[in-house]
C-alpha positions as CSV (number, residue, x, y, z in Angstrom):
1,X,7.0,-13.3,-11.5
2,X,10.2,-11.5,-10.7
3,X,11.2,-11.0,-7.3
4,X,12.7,-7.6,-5.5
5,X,14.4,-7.6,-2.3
6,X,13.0,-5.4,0.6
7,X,15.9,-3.4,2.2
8,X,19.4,-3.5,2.2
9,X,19.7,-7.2,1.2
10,X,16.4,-8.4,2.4
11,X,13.6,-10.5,1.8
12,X,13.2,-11.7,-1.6
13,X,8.8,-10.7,-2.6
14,X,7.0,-10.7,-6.1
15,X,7.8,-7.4,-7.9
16,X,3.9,-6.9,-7.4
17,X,2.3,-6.8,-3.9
18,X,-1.5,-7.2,-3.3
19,X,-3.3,-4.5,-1.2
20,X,-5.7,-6.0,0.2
21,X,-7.1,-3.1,2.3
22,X,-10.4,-2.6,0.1
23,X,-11.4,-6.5,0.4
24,X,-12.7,-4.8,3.9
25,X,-12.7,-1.1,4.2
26,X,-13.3,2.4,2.5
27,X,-14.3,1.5,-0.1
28,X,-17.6,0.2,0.2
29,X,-18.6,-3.5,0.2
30,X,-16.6,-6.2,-1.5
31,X,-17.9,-9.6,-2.1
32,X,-16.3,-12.0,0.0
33,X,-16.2,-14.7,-2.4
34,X,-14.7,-12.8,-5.0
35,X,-12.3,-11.4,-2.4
36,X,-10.9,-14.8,-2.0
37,X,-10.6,-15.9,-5.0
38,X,-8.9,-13.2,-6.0
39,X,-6.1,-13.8,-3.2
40,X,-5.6,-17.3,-4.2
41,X,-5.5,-15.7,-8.4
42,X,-2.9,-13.8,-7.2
43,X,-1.0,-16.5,-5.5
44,X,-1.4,-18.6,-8.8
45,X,0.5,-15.5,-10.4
46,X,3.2,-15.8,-8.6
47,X,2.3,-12.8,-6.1
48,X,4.0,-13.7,-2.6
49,X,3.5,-10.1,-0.7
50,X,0.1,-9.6,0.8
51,X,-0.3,-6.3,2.6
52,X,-3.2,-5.7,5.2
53,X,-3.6,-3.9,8.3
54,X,-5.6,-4.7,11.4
55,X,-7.9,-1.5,11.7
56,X,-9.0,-3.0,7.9
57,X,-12.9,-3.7,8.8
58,X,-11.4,-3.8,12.7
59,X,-9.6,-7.1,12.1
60,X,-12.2,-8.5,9.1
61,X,-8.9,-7.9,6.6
62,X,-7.0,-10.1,8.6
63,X,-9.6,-12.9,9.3
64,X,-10.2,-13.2,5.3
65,X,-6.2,-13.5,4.6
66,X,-6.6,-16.2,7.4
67,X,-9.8,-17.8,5.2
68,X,-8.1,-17.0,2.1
69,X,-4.7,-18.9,3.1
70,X,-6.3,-22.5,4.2
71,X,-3.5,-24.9,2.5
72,X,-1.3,-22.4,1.6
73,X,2.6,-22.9,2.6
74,X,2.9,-19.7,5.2
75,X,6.6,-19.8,3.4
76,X,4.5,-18.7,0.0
77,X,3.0,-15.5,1.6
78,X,5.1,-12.4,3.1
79,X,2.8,-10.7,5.1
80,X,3.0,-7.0,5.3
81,X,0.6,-5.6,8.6
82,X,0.0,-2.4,9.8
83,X,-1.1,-1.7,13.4
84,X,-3.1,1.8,14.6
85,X,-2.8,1.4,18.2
86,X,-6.5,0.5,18.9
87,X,-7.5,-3.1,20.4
88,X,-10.0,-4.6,17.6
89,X,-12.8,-7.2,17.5
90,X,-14.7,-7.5,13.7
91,X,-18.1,-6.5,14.4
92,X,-17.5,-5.6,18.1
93,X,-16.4,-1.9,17.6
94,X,-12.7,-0.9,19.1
95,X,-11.5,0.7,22.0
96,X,-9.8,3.4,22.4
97,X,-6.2,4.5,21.0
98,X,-3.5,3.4,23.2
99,X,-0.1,4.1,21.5
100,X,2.3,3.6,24.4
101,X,4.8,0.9,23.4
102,X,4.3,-1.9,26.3
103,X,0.9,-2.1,24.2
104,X,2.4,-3.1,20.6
105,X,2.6,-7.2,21.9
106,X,-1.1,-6.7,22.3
107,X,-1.8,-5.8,19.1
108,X,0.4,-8.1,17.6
109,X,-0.7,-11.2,19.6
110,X,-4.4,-10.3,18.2
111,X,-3.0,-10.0,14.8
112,X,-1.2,-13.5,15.0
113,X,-4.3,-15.2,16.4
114,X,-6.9,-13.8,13.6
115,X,-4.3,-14.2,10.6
116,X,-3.3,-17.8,12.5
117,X,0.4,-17.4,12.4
118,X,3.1,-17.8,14.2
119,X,5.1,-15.1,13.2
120,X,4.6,-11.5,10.6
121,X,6.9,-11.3,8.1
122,X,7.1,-7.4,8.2
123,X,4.8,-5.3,11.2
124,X,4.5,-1.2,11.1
125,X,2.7,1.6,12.6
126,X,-0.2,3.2,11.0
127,X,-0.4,6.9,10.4
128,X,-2.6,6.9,13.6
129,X,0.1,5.2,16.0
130,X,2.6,7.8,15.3
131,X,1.8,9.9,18.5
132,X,4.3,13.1,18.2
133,X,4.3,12.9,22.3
134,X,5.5,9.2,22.0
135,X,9.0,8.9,20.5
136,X,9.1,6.5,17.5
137,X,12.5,5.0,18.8
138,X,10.2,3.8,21.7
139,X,7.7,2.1,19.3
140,X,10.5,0.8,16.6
141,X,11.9,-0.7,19.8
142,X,8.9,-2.5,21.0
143,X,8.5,-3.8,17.7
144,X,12.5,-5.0,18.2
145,X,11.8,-6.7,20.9
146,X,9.3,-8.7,19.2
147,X,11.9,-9.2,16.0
148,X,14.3,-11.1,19.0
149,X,11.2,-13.1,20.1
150,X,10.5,-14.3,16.5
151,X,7.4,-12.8,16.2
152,X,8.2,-10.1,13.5
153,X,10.6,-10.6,11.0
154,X,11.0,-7.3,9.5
155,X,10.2,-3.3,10.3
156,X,8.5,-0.9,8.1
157,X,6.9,2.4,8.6
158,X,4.1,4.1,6.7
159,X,3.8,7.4,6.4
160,X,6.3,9.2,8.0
161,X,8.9,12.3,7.3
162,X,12.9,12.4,6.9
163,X,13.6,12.9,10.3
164,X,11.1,10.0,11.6
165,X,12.8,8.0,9.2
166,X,16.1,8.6,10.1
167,X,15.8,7.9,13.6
168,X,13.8,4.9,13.8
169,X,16.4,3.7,11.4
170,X,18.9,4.1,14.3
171,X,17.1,1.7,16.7
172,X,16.1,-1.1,14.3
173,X,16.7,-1.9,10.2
174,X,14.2,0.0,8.2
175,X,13.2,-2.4,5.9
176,X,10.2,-0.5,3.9
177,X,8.6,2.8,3.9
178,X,4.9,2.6,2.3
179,X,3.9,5.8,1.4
180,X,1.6,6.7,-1.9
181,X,3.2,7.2,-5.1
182,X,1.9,7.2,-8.3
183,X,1.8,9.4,-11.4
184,X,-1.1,11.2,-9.4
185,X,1.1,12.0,-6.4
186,X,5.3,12.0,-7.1
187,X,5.5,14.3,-3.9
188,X,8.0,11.7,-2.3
189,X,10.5,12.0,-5.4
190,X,12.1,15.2,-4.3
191,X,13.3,14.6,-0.5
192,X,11.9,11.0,0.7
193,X,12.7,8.6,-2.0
194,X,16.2,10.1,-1.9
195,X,16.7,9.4,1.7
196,X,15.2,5.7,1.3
197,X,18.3,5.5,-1.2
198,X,20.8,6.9,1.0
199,X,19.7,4.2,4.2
200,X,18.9,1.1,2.0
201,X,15.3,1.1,2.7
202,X,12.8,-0.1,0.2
203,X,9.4,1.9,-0.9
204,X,6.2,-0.1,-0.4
205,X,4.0,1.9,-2.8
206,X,0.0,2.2,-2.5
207,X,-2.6,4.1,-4.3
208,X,-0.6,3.3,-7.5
209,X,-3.6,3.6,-9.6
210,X,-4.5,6.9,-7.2
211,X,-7.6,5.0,-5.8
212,X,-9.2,3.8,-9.6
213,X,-9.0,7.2,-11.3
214,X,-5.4,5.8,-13.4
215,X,-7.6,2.4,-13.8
216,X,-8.9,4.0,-17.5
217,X,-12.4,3.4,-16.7
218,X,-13.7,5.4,-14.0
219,X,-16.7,7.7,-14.9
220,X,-17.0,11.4,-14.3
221,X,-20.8,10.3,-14.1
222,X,-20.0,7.3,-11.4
223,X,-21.7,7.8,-8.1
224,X,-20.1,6.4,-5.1
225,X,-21.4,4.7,-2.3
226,X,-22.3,6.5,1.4
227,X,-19.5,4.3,2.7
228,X,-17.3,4.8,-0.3
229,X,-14.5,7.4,1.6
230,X,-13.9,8.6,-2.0
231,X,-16.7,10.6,-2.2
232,X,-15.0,12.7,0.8
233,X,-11.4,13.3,-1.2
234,X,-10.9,16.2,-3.4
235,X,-9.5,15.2,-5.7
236,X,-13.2,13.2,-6.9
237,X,-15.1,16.4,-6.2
238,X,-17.4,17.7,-9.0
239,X,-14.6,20.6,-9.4
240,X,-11.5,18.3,-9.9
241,X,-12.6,14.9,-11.7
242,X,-13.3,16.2,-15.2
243,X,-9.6,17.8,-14.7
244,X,-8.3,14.8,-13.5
245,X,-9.9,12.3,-15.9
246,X,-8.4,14.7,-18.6
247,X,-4.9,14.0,-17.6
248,X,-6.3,9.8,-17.5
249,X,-7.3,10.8,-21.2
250,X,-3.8,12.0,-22.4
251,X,-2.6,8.6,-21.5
252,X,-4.8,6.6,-23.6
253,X,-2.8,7.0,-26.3
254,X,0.6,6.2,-25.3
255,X,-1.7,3.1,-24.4
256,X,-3.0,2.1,-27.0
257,X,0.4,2.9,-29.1
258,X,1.4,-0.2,-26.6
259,X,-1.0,-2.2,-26.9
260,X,-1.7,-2.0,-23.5
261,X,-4.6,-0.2,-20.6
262,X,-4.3,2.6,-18.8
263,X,-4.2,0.6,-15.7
264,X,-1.2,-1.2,-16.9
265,X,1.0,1.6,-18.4
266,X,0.3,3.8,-14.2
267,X,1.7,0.5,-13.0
268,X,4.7,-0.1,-15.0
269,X,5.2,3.3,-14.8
270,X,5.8,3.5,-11.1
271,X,7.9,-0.5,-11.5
272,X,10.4,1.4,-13.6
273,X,11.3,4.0,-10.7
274,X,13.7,1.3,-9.4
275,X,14.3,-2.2,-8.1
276,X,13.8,-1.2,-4.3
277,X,10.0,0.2,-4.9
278,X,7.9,-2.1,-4.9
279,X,4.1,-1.2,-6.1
280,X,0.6,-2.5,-4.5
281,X,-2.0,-3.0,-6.6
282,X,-5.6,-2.8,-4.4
283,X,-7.6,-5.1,-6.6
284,X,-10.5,-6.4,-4.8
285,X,-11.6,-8.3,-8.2
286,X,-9.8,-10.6,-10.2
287,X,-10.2,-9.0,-13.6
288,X,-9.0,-5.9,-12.4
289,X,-5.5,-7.9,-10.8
290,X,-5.8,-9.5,-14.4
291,X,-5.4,-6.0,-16.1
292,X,-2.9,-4.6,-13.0
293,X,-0.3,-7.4,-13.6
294,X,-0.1,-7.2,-17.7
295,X,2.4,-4.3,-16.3
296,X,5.2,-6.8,-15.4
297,X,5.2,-8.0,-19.3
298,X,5.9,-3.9,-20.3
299,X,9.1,-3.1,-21.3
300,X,9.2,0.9,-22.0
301,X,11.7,3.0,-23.0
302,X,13.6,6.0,-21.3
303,X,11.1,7.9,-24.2
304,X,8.3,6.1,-23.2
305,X,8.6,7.1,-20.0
306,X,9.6,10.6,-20.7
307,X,5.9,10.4,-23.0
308,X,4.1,9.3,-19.9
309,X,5.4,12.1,-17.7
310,X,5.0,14.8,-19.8
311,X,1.2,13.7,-20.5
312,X,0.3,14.0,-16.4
313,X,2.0,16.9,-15.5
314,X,1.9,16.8,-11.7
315,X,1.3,20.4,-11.2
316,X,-2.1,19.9,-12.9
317,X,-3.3,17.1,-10.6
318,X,-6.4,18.3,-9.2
319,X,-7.0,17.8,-5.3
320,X,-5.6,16.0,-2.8
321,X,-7.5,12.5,-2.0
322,X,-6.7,13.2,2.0
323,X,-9.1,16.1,3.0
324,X,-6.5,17.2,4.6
325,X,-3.5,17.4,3.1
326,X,-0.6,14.1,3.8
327,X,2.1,16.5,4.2
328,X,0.6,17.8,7.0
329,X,1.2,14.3,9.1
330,X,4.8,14.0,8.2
331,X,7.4,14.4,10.3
């Protein structure tokens, strides 16, 4: 698999990343078996960056990585982690937030010992440790000081604004921003993927298949689970799906015209946007990490592309998947 760099002259990782955020949470229960085996399929393929956060199933996310990585050369897997400022224990509830900055060691020393490292290749607040009364230079700089100690190799940040951007930036490299992008959600395009550009920081996309609907074979009829937090978005309410689903349509196809799945033609889509994004694929099975990484094999044209846009028309996305819209947290 190719590799891109993250930042300004960074890291080398697999063009691909896995998410590995619904092996554990929101999305309902995942077979753990099939979980692993999927981690070590995508290892196979040549997939080095593994992304997981330690509020996924309060640390169960990280323990399965841990599982899943028995034998492996820790020089095979970046590891990408986000922290949310809570102290976690799988299957022992959490504590409460506690986003100061002397606290960041904490969560990183529990991170270390349940993934069984010595060190995390790239470590970033969550949306929830972002505390507007907390500067962020204050937490970037904690993080720094665990960069100097060889604990953390690299920064990121996850969904954040410009201006949060900008001055974390000033304490500490930038190396990634993860944000969601897809052909579901291009809000980033106009003022954030710009300023990545401008600073040399790299964009860790999720949700690139906008939580299954671009996968080409979700239902209107499909009924999700209690503790599926799907059923709580928008944009899979009764109102928006058969919209949304008809946008899914219009792609089919420029996808069969390729020879290719829906699933594939949302991910190359977003791998054309540029060397420096770099696109997570959430497969928690290994057919549908099968299907996702037939994208790195696409080549399509400037026409192609055009094609693609034109069929999913952002305007006529229906819903937000937050119910509250993400814009709303940046700043």
């Amino acid at each position: 698999m190719k590799k891109r760099a993250i930042g300004h002259n960074g890291p080398l990782v697999s063009e691909i990343g896995l998410g590995c955020m619904g092996m554990s949470w929101l999305y309902g229960n995942a077979d753990r078996s099939e979980s692993i085996a999927t981690i070590h399929a995508a290892l196979e393929e040549g997939i080095t960056l593994f992304d997981t956060g330690d509020f996924y199933g309060d640390g169960h996310n990280e323990l399965l990585l841990r599982e899943a990585f028995q034998g492996i050369q820790r020089e095979n897997a970046f590891i990408s982690v986000k922290f949310d400022g809570k102290l976690h224990s799988h299957g022992k509830g959490h504590r409460e937030s506690d986003n100061h900055p002397h606290t960041v060691k904490n969560f990183l020393e529990d991170t270390l010992l349940r993934l069984g490292v010595e060190y995390i290749d790239l470590y970033q607040p969550g949306t929830a440790c972002i505390d507007p009364n907390i500067p962020i230079e204050e937490t970037v700089g904690a993080i720094a000081d665990m960069v100097k100690k060889g604990y953390v190799r690299y920064i990121g940040l996850s969904e954040v604004g410009v201006d949060t951007i900008r001055r974390a930036h000033t304490v500490h490299p930038i190396s990634w921003l993860q944000m969601e992008y897809s052909l579901f959600n291009r809000s980033i395009e106009s003022i954030i993927l710009p300023t990545l550009r401008e600073l040399g920081i790299s964009l860790s996309a999720y949700g690139v298949l906008s939580r299954g609907l671009l996968s080409g074979t979700w239902s209107k009829d499909r009924v999700l689970g209690l503790d599926d937090k799907r059923s709580n978005g928008p944009r899979f309410a009764n109102e928006n799906i058969e919209k949304n689903l008809a946008l899914v349509e219009a792609l089919r196809e420029i996808a069969e015209e390729k020879q290719a799945t829906i699933a594939q033609i949302a991910v190359a889509w977003v791998l054309s946007k540029g060397e420096d994004v770099i696109p997570l694929v959430g497969a928690r099975k290994q057919s549908q990490l099968q299907d996702s990484l037939g994208a790195v094999d696409m080549n399509l044209s400037s026409n192609d592309l055009l094609r693609i846009e034109e069929a999913v028309p952002p305007e006529l996305v229906a819903g937000e998947y937050f119910p509250v819209p993400r814009q709303k947290w940046f700043v």
